[in-house]
PDB file as gemmi writes it, atoms N, CA and C in Angstrom:
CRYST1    1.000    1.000    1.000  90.00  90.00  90.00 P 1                      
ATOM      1  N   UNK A   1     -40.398  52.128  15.409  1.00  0.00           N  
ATOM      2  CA  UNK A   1     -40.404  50.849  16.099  1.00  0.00           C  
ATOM      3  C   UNK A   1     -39.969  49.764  15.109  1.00  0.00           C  
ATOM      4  N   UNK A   2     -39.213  49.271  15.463  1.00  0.00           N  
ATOM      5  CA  UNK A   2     -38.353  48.044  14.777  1.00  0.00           C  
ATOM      6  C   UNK A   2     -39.674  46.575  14.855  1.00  0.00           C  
ATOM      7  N   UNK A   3     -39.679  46.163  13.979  1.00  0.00           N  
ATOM      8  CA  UNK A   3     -40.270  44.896  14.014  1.00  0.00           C  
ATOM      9  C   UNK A   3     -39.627  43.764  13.759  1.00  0.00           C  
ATOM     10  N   UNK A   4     -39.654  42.686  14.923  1.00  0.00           N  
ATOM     11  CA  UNK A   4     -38.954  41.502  14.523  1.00  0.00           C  
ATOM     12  C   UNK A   4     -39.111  40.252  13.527  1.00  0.00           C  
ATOM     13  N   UNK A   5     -37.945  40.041  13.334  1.00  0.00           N  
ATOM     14  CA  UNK A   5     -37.880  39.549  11.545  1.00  0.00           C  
ATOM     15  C   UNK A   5     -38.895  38.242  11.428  1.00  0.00           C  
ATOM     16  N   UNK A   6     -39.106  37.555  12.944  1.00  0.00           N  
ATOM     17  CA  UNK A   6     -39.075  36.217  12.604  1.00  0.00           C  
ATOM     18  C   UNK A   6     -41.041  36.656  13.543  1.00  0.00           C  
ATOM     19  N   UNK A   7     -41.342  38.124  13.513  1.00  0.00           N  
ATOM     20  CA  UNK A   7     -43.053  37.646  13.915  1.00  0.00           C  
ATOM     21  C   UNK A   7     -44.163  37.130  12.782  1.00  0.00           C  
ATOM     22  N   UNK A   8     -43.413  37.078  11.523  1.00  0.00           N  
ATOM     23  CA  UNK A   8     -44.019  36.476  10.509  1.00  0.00           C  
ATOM     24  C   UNK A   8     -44.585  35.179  10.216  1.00  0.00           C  
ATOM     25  N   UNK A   9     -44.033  35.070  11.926  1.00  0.00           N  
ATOM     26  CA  UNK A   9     -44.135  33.043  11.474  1.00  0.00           C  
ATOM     27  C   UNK A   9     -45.110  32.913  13.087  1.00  0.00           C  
ATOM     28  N   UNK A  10     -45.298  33.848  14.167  1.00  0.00           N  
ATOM     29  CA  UNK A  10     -45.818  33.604  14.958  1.00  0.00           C  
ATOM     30  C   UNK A  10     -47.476  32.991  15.098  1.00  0.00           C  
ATOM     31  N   UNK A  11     -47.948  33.219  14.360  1.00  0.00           N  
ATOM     32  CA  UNK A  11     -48.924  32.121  13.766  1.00  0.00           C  
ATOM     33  C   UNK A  11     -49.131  30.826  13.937  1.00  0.00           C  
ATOM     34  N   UNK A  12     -48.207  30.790  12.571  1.00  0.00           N  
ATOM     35  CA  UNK A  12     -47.809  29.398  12.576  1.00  0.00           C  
ATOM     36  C   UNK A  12     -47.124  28.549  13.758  1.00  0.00           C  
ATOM     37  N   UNK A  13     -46.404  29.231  14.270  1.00  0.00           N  
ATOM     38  CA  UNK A  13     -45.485  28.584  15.515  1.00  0.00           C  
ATOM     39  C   UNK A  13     -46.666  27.797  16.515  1.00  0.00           C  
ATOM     40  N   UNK A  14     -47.386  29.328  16.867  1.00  0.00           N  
ATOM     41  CA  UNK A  14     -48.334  29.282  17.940  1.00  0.00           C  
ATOM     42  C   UNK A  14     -49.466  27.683  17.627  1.00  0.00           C  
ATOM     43  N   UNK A  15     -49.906  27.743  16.564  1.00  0.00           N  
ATOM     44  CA  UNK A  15     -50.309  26.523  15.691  1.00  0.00           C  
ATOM     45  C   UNK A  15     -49.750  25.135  15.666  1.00  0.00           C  
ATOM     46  N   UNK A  16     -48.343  25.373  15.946  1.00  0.00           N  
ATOM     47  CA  UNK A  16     -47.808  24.171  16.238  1.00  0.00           C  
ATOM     48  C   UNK A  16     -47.506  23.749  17.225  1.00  0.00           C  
ATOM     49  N   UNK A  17     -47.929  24.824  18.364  1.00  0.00           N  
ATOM     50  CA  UNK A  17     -47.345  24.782  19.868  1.00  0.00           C  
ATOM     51  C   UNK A  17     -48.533  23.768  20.415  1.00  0.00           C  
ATOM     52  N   UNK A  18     -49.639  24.191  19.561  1.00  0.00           N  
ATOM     53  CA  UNK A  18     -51.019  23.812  20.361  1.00  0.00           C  
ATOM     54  C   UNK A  18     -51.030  22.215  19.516  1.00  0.00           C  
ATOM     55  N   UNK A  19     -50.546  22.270  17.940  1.00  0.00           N  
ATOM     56  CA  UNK A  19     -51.343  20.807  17.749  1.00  0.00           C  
ATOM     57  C   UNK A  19     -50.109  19.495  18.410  1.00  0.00           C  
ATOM     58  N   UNK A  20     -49.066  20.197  19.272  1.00  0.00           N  
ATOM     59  CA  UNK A  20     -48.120  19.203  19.861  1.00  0.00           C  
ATOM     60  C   UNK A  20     -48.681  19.203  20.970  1.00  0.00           C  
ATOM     61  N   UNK A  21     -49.389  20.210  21.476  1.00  0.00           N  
ATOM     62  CA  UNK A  21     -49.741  19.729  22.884  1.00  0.00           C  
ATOM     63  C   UNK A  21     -51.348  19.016  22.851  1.00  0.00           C  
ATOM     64  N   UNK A  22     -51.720  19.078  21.847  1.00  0.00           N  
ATOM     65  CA  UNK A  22     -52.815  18.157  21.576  1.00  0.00           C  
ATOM     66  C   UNK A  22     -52.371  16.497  21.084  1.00  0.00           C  
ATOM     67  N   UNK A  23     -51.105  15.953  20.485  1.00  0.00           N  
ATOM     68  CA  UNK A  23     -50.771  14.823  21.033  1.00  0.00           C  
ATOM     69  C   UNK A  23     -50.143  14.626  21.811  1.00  0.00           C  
ATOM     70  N   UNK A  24     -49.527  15.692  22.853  1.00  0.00           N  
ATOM     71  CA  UNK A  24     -48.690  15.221  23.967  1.00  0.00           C  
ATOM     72  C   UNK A  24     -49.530  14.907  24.658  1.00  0.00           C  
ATOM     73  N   UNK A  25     -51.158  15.186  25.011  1.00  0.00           N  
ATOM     74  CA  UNK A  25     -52.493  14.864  25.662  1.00  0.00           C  
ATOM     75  C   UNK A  25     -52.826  13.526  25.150  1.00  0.00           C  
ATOM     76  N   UNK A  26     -52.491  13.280  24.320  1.00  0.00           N  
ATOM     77  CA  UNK A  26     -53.412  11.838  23.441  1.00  0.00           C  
ATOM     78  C   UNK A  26     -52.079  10.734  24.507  1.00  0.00           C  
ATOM     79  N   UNK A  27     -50.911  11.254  24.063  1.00  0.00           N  
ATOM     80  CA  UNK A  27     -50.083  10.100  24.557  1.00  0.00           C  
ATOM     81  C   UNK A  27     -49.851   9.903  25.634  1.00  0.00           C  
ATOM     82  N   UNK A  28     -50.297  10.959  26.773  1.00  0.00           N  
ATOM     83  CA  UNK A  28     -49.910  10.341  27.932  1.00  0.00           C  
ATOM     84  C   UNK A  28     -51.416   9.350  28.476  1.00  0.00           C  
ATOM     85  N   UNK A  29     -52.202   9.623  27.659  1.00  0.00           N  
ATOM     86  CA  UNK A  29     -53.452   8.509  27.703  1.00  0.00           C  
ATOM     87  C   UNK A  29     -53.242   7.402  27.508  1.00  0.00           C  
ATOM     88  N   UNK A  30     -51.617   7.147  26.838  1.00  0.00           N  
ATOM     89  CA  UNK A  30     -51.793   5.785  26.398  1.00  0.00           C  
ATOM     90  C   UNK A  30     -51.191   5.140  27.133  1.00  0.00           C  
ATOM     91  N   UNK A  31     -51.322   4.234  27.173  1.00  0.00           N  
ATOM     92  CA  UNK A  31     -50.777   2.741  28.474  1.00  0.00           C  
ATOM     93  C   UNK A  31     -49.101   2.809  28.052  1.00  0.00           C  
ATOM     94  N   UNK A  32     -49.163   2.610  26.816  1.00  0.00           N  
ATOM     95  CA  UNK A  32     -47.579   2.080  26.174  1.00  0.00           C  
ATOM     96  C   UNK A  32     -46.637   3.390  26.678  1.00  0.00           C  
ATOM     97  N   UNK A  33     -47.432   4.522  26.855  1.00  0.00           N  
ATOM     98  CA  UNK A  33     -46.251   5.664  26.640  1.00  0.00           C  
ATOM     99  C   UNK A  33     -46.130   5.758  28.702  1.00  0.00           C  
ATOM    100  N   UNK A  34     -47.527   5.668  28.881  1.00  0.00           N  
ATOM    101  CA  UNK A  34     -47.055   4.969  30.868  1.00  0.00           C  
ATOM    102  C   UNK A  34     -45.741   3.703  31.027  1.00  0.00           C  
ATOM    103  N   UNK A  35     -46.377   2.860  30.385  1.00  0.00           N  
ATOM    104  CA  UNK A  35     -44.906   2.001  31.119  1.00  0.00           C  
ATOM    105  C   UNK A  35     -43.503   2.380  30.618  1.00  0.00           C  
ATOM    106  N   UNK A  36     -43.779   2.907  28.993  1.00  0.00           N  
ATOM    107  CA  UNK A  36     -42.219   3.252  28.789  1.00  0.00           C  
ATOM    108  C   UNK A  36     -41.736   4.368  29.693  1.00  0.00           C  
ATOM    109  N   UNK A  37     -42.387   5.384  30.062  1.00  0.00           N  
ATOM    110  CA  UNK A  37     -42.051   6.290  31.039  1.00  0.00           C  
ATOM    111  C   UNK A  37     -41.822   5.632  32.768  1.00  0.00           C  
ATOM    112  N   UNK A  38     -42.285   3.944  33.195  1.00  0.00           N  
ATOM    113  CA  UNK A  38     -42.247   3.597  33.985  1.00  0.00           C  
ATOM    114  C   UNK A  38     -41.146   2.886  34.088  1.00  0.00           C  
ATOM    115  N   UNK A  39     -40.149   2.223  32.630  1.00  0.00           N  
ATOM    116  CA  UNK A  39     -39.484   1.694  32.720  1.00  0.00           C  
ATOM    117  C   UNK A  39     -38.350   2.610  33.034  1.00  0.00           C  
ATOM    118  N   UNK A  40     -38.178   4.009  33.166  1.00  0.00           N  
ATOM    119  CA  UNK A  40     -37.201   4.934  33.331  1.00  0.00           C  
ATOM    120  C   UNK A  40     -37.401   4.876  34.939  1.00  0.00           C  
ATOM    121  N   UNK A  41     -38.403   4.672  35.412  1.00  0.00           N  
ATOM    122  CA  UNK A  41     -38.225   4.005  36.820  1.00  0.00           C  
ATOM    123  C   UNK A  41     -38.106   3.189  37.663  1.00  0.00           C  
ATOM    124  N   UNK A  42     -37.606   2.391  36.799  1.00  0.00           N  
ATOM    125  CA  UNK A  42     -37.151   0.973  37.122  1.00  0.00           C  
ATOM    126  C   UNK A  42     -35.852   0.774  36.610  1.00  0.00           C  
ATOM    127  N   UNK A  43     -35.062   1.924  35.974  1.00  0.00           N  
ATOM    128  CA  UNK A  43     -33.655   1.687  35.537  1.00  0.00           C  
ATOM    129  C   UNK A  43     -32.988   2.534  37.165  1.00  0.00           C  
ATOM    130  N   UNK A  44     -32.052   2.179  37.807  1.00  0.00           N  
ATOM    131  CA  UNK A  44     -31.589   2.798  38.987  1.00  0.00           C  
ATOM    132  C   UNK A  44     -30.838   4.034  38.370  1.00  0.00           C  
ATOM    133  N   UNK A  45     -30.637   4.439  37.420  1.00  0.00           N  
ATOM    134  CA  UNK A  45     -29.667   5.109  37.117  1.00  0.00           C  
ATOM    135  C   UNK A  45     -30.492   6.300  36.347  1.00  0.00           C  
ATOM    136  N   UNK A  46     -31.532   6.478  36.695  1.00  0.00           N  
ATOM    137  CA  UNK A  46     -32.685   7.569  36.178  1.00  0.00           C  
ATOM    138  C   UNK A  46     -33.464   7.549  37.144  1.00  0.00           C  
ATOM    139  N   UNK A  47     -34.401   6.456  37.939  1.00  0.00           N  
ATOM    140  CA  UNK A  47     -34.636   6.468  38.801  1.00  0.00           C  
ATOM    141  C   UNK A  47     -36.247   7.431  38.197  1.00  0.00           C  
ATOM    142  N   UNK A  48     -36.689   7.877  39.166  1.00  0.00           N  
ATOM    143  CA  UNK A  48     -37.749   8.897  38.341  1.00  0.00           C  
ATOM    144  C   UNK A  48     -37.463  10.242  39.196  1.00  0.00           C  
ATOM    145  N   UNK A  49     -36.464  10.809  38.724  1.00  0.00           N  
ATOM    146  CA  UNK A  49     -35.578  12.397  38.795  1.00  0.00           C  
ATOM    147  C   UNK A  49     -36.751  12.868  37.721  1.00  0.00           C  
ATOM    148  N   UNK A  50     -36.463  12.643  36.841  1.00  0.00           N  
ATOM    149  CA  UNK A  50     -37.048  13.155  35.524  1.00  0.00           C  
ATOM    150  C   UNK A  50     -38.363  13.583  35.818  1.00  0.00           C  
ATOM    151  N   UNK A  51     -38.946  12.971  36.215  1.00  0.00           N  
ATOM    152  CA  UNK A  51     -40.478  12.874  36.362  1.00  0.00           C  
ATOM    153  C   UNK A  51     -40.617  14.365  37.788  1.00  0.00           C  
ATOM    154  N   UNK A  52     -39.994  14.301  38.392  1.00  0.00           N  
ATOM    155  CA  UNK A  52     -39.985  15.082  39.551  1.00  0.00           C  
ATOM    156  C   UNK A  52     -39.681  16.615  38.750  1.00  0.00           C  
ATOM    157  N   UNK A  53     -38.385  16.371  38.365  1.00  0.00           N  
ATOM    158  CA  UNK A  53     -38.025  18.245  37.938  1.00  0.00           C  
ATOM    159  C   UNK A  53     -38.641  18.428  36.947  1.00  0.00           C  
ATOM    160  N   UNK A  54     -39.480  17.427  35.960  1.00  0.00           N  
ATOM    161  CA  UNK A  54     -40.045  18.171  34.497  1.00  0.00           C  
ATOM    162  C   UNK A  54     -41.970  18.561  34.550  1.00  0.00           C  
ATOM    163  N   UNK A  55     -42.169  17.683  35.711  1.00  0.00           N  
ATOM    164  CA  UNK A  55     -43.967  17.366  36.193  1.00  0.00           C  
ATOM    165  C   UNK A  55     -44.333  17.666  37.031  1.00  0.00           C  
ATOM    166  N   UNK A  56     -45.427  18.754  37.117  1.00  0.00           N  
ATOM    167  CA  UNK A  56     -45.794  18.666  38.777  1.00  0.00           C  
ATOM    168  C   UNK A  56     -45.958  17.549  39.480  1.00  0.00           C  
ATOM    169  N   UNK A  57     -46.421  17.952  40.896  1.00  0.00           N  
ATOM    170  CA  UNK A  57     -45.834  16.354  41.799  1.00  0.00           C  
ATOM    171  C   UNK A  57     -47.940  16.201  41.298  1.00  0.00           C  
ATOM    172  N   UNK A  58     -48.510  16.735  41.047  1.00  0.00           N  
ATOM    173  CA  UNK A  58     -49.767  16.029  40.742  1.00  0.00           C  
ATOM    174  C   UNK A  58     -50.034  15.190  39.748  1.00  0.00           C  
ATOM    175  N   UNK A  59     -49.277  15.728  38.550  1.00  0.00           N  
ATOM    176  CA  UNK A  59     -49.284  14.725  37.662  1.00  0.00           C  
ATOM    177  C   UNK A  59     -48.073  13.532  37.442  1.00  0.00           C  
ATOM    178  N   UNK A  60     -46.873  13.392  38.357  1.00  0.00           N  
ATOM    179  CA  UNK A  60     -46.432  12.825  38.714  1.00  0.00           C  
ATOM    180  C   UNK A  60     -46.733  11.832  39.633  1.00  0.00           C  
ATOM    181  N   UNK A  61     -47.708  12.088  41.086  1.00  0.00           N  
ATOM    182  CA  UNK A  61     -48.395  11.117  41.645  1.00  0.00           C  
ATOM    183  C   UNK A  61     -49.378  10.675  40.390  1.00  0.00           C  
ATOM    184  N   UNK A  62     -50.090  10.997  39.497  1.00  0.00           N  
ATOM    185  CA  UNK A  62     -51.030  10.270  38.911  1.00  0.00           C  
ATOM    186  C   UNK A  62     -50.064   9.368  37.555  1.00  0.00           C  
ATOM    187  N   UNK A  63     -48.940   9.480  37.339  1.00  0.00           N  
ATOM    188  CA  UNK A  63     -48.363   8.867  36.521  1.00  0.00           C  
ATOM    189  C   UNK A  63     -47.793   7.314  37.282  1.00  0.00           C  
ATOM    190  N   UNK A  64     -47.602   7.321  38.319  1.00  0.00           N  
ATOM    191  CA  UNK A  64     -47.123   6.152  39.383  1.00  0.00           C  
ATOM    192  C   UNK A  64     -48.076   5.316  39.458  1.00  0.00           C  
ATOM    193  N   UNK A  65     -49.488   6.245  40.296  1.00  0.00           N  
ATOM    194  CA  UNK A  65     -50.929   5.551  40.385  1.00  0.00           C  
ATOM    195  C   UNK A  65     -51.283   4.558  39.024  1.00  0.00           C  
ATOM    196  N   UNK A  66     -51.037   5.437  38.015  1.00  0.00           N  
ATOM    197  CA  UNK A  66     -51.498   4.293  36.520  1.00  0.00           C  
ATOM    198  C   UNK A  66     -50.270   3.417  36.597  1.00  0.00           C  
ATOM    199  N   UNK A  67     -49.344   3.327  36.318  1.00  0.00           N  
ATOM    200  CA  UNK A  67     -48.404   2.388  35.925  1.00  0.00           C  
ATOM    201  C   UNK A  67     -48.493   1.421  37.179  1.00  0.00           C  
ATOM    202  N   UNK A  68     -48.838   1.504  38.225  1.00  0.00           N  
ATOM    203  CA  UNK A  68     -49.228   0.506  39.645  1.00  0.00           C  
ATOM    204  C   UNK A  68     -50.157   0.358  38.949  1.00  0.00           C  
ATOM    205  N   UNK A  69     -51.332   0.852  38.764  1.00  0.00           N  
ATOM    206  CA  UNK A  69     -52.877  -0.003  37.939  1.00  0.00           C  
ATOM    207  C   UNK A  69     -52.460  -0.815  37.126  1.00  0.00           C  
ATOM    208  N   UNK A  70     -51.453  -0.340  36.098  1.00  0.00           N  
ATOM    209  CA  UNK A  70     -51.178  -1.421  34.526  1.00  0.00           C  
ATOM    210  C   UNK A  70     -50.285  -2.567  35.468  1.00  0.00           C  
ATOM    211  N   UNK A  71     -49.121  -2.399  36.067  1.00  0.00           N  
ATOM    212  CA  UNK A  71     -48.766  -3.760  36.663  1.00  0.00           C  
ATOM    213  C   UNK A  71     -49.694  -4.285  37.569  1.00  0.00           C  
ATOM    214  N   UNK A  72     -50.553  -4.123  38.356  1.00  0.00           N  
ATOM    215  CA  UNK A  72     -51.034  -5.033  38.807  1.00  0.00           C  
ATOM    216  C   UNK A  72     -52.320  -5.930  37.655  1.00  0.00           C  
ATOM    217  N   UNK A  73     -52.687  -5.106  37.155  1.00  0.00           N  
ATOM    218  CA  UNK A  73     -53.650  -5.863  36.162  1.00  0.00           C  
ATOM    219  C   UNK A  73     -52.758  -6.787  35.478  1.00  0.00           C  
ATOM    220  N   UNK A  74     -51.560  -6.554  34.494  1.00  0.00           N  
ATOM    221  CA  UNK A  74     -50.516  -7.203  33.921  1.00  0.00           C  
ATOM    222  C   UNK A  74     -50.311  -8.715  35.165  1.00  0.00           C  
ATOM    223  N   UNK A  75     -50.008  -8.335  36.389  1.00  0.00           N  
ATOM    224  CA  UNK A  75     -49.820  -9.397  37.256  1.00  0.00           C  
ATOM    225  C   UNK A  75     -51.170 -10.458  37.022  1.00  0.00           C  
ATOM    226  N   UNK A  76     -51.672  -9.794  37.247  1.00  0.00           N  
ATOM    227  CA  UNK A  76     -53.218 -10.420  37.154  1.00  0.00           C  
ATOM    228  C   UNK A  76     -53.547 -11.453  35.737  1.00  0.00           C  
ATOM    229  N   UNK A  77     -53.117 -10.965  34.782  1.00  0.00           N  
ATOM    230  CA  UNK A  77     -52.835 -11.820  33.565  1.00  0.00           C  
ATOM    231  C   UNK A  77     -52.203 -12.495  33.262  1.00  0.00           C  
ATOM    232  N   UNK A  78     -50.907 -12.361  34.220  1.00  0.00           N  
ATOM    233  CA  UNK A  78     -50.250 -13.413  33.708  1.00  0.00           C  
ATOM    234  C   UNK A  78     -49.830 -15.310  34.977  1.00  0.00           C  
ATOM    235  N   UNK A  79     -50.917 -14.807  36.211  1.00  0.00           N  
ATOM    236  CA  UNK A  79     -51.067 -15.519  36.948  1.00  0.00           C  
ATOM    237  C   UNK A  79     -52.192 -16.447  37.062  1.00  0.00           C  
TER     238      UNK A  79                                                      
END                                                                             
């Protein structure tokens, strides 16, 4: 049985798979990384495609729901 050259590193990989998806968790917590992802829906020419083919539609409805929470509070502040 042949062993592949590069399972030497599967470890490590696996290690890095998890501590990226431990800040890809931190950042979608954050407000700043909601609206910049909201401003891709507010450009007509992206529209939120993106959001549809890369997110389920659950966490896609809950990405809309917050960025409607942050603008209306934002409205709210600045009126």
């Amino acid at each position: 049985m042949t062993r592949c050259p590069l399972s030497q590193f599967s470890l490590g990989l696996d290690a890095a798979i998890e501590k990226i998806g431990e800040y890809y968790d931190k950042s979608a917590d954050s407000e700043a990384y909601t609206i910049t992802n909201f401003i891709l829906v507010l450009d007509p020419s992206l529209k939120d495609a993106h959001f549809k083919k890369h997110w389920g539609a659950d966490l896609h409805a809950e990405v809309i729901q917050h960025a409607e929470l942050i603008v209306s509070d934002f409205k709210l502040m600045i009126s």
